[in-house]
Structure formats: C-alpha cells, structure tokens
Backbone as XML, in Angstrom:
<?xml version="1.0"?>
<chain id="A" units="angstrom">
  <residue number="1" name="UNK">
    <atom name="N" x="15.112" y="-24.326" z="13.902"/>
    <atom name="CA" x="14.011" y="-23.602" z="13.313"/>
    <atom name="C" x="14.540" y="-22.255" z="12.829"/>
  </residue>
  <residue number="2" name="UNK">
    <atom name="N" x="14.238" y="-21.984" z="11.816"/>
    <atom name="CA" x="14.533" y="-20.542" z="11.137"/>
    <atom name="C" x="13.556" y="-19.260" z="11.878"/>
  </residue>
  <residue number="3" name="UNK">
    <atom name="N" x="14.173" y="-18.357" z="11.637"/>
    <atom name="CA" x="13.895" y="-17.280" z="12.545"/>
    <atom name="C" x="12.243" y="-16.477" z="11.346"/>
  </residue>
  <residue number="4" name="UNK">
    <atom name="N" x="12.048" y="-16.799" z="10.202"/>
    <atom name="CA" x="10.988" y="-16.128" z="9.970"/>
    <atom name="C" x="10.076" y="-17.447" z="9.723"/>
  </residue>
  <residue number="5" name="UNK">
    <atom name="N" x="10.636" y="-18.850" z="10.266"/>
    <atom name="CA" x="9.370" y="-19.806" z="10.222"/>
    <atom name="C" x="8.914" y="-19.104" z="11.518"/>
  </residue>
  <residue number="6" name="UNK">
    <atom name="N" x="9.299" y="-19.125" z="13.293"/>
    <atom name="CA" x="9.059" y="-18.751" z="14.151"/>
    <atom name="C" x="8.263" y="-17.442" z="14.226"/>
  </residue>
  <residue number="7" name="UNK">
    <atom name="N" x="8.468" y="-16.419" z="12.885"/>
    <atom name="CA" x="7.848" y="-14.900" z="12.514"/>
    <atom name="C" x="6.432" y="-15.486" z="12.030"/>
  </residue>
  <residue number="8" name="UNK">
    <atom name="N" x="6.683" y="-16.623" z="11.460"/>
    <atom name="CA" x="5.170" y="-17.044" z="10.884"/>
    <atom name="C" x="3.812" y="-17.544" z="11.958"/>
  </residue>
  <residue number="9" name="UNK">
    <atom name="N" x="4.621" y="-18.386" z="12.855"/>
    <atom name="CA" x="4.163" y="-19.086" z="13.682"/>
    <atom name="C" x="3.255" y="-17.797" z="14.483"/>
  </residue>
  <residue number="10" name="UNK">
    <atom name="N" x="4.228" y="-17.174" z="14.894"/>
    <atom name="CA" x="3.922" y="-15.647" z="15.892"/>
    <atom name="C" x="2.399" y="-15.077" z="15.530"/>
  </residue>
  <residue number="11" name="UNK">
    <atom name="N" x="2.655" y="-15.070" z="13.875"/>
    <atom name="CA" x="1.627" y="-14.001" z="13.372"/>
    <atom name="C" x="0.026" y="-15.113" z="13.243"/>
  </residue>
  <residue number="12" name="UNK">
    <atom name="N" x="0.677" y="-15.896" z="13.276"/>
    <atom name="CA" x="-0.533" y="-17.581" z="13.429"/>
    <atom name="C" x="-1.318" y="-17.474" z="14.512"/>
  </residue>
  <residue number="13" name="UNK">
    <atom name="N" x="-0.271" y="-17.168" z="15.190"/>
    <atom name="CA" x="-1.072" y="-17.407" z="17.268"/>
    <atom name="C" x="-1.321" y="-16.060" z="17.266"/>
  </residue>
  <residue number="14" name="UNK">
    <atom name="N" x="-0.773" y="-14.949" z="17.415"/>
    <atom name="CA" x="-1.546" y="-13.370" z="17.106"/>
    <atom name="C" x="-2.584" y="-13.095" z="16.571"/>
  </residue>
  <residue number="15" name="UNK">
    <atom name="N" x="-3.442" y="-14.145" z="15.584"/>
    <atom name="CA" x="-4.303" y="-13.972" z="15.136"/>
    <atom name="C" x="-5.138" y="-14.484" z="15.702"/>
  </residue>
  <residue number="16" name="UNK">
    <atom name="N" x="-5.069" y="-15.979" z="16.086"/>
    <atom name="CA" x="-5.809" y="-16.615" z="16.789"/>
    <atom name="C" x="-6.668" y="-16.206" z="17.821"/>
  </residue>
  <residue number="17" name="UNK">
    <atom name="N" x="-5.744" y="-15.617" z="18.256"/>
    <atom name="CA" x="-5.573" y="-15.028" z="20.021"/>
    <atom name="C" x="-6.247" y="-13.323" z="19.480"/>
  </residue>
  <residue number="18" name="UNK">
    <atom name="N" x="-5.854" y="-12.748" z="19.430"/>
    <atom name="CA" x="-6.563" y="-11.211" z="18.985"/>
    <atom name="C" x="-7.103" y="-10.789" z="18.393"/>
  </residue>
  <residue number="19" name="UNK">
    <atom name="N" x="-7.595" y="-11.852" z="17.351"/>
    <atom name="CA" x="-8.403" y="-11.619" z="15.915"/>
    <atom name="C" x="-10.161" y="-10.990" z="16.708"/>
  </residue>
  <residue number="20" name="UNK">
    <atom name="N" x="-11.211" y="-12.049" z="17.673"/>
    <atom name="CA" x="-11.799" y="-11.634" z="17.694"/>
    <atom name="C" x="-12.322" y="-10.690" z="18.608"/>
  </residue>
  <residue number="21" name="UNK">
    <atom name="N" x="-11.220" y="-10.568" z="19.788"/>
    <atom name="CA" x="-11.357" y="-9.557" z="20.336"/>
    <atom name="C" x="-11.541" y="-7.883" z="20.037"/>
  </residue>
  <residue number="22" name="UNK">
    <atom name="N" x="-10.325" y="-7.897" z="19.045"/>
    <atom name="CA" x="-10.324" y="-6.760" z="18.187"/>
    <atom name="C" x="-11.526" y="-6.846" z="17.127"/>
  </residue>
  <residue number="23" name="UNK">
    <atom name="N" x="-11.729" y="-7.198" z="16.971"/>
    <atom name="CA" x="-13.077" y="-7.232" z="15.931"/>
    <atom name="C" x="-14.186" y="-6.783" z="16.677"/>
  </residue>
  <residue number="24" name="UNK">
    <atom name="N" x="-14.412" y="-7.159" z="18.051"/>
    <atom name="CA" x="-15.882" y="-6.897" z="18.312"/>
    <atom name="C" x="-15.214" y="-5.276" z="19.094"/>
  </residue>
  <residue number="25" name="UNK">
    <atom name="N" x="-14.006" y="-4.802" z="19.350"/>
    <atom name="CA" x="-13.817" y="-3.649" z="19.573"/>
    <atom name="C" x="-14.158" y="-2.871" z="18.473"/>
  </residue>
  <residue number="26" name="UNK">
    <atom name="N" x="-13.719" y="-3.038" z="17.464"/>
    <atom name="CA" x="-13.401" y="-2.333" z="16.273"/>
    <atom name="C" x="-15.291" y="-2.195" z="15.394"/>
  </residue>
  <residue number="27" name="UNK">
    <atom name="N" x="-16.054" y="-2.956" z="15.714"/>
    <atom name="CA" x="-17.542" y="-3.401" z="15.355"/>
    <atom name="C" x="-17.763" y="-2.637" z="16.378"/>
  </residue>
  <residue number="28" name="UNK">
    <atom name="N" x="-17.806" y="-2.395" z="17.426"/>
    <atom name="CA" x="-18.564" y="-1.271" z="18.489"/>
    <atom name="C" x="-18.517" y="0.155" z="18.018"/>
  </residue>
  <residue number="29" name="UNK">
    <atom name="N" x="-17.168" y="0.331" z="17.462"/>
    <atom name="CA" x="-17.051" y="1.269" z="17.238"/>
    <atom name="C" x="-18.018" y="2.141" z="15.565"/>
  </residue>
  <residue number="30" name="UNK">
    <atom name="N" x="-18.642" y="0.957" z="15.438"/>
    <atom name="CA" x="-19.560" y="1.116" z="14.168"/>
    <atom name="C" x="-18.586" y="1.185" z="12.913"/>
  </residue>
  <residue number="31" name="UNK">
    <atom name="N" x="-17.467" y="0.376" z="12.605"/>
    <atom name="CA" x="-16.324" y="-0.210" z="11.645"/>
    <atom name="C" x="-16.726" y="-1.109" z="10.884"/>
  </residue>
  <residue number="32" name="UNK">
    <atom name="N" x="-16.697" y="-0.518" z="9.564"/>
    <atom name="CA" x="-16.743" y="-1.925" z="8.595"/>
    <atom name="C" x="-16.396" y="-3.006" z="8.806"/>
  </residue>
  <residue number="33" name="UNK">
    <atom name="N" x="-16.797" y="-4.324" z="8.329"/>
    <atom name="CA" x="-15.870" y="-5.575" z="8.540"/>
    <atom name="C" x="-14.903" y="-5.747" z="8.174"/>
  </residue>
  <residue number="34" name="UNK">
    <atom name="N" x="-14.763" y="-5.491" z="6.572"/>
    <atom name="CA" x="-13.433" y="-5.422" z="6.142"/>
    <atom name="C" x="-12.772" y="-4.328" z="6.561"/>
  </residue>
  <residue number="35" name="UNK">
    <atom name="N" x="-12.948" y="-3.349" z="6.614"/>
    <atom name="CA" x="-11.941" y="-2.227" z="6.864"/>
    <atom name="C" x="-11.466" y="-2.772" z="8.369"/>
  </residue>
  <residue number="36" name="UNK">
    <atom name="N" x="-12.452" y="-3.559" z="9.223"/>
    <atom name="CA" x="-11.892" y="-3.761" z="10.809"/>
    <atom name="C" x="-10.618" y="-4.928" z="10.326"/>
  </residue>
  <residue number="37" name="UNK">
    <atom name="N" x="-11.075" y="-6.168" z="9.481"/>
    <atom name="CA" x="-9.816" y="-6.767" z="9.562"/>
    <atom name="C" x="-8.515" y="-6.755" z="8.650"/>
  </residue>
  <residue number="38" name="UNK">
    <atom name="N" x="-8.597" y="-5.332" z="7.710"/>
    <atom name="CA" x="-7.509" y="-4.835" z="7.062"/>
    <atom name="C" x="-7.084" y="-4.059" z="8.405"/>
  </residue>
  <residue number="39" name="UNK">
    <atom name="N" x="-7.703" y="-3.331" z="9.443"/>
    <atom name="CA" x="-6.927" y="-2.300" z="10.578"/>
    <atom name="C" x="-6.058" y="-3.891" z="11.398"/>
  </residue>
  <residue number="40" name="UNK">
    <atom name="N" x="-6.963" y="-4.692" z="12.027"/>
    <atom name="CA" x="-6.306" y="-5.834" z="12.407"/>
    <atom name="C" x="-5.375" y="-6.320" z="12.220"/>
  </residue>
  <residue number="41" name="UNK">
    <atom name="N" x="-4.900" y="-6.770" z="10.743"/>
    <atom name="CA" x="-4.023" y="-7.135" z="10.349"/>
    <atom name="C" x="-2.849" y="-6.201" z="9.906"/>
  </residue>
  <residue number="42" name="UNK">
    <atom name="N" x="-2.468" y="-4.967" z="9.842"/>
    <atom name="CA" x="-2.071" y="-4.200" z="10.156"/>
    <atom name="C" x="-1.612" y="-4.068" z="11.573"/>
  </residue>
  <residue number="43" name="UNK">
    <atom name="N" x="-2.342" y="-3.897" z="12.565"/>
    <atom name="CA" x="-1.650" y="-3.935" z="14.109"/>
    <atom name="C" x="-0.718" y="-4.874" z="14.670"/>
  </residue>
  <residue number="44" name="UNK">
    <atom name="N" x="-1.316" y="-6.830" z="14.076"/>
    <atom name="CA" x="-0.342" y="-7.688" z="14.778"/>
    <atom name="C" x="0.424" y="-7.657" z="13.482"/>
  </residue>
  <residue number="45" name="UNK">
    <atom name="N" x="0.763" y="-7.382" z="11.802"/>
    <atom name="CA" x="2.186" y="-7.184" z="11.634"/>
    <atom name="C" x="2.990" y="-6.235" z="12.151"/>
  </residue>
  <residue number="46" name="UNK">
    <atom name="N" x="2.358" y="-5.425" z="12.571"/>
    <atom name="CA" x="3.188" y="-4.629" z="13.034"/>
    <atom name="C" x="3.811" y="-4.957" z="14.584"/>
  </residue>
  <residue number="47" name="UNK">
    <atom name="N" x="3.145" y="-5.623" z="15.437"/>
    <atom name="CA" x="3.142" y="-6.545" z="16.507"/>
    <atom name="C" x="4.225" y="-7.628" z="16.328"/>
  </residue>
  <residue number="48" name="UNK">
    <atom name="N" x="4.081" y="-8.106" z="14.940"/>
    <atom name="CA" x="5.041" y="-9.648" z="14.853"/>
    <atom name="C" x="6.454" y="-8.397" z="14.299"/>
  </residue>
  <residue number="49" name="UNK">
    <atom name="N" x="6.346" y="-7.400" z="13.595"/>
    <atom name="CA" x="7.883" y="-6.784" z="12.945"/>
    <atom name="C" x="8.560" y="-6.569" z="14.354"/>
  </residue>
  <residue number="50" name="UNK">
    <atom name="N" x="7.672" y="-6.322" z="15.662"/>
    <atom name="CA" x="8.651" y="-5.387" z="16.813"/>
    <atom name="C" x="9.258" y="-7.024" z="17.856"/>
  </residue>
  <residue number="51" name="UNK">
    <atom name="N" x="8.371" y="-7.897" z="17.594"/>
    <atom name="CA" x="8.737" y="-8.905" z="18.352"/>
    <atom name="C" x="10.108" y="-9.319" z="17.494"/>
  </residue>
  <residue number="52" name="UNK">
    <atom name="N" x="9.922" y="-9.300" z="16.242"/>
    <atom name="CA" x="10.950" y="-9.913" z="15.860"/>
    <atom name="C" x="12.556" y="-9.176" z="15.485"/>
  </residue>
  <residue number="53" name="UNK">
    <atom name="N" x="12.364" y="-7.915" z="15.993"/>
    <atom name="CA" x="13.378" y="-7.085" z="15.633"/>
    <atom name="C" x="14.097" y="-7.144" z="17.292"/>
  </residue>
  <residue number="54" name="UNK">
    <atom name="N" x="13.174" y="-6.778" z="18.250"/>
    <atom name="CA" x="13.596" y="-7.098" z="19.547"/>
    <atom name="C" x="13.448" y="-8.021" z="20.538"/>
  </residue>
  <residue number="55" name="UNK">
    <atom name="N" x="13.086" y="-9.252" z="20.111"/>
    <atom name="CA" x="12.766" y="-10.947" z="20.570"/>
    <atom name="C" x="13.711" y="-11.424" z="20.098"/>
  </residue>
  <residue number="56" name="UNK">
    <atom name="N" x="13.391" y="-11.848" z="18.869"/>
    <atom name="CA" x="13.933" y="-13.046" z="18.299"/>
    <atom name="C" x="15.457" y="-12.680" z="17.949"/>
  </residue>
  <residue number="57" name="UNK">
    <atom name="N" x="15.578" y="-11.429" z="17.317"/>
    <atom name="CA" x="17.101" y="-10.727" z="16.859"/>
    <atom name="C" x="18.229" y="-11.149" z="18.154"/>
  </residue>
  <residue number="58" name="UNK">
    <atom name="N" x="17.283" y="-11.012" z="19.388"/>
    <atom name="CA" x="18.598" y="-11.217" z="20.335"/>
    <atom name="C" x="18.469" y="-12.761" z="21.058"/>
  </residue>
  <residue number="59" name="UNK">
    <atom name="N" x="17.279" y="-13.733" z="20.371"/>
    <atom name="CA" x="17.483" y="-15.223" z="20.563"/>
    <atom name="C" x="18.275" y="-15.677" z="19.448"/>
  </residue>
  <residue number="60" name="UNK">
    <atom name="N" x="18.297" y="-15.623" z="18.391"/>
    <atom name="CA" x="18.897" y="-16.148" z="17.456"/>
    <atom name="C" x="20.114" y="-15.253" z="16.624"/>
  </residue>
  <residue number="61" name="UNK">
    <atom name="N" x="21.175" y="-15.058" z="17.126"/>
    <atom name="CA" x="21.757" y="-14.517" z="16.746"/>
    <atom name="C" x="23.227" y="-14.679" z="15.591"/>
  </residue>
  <residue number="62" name="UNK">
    <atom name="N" x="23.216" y="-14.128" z="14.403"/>
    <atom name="CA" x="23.851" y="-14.941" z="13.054"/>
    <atom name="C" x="25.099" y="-15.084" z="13.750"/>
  </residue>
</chain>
C-alpha cells in the first residue's frame, strides 16, 4: 500500500469518527454550518499532515 493511499484512508476514518462530534461542538458555540465544516476540515488535515509526517514517515521508510 502506498503511503498517501493510507493518508487517504486516515482522513476517511477522521471524518467519520470526528465529523459529528465536532459539529455539534462547533453549533453550540452558535457557528455557522458551513463555516463549522470548513473549521473541521481544516483541523483533521491538519491531524492527517502530523500523523503522516510522524506515523507513517517512520513506518514506511524509502
């Protein structure tokens, strides 16, 4: 398996998994919808860039 199919997969299940939690945080806070899941999606790429710089970089190594 290639190392940014596995980056894809990550950001698949990150969403799954945190999408609506963060949403009804981000909705309490009296947050647009869209603006909550442009902040969302923003947090787990940034979530999938650190996994994959310090996860995967030292599982799969060139």
């Amino acid at each position: 398996m290639n190392i940014y199919t596995a980056d894809i997969i990550l950001y698949i299940l990150l969403i799954s998994i945190l999408n609506n939690p963060l949403l009804n945080i981000f909705q309490a806070f009296g947050l647009n919808f869209i603006f909550s899941e442009i902040l969302i999606g923003i947090i787990l790429l940034f979530i999938t860039i650190l996994i994959h710089k310090f996860g995967f970089r030292r599982i799969w190594k060139k």
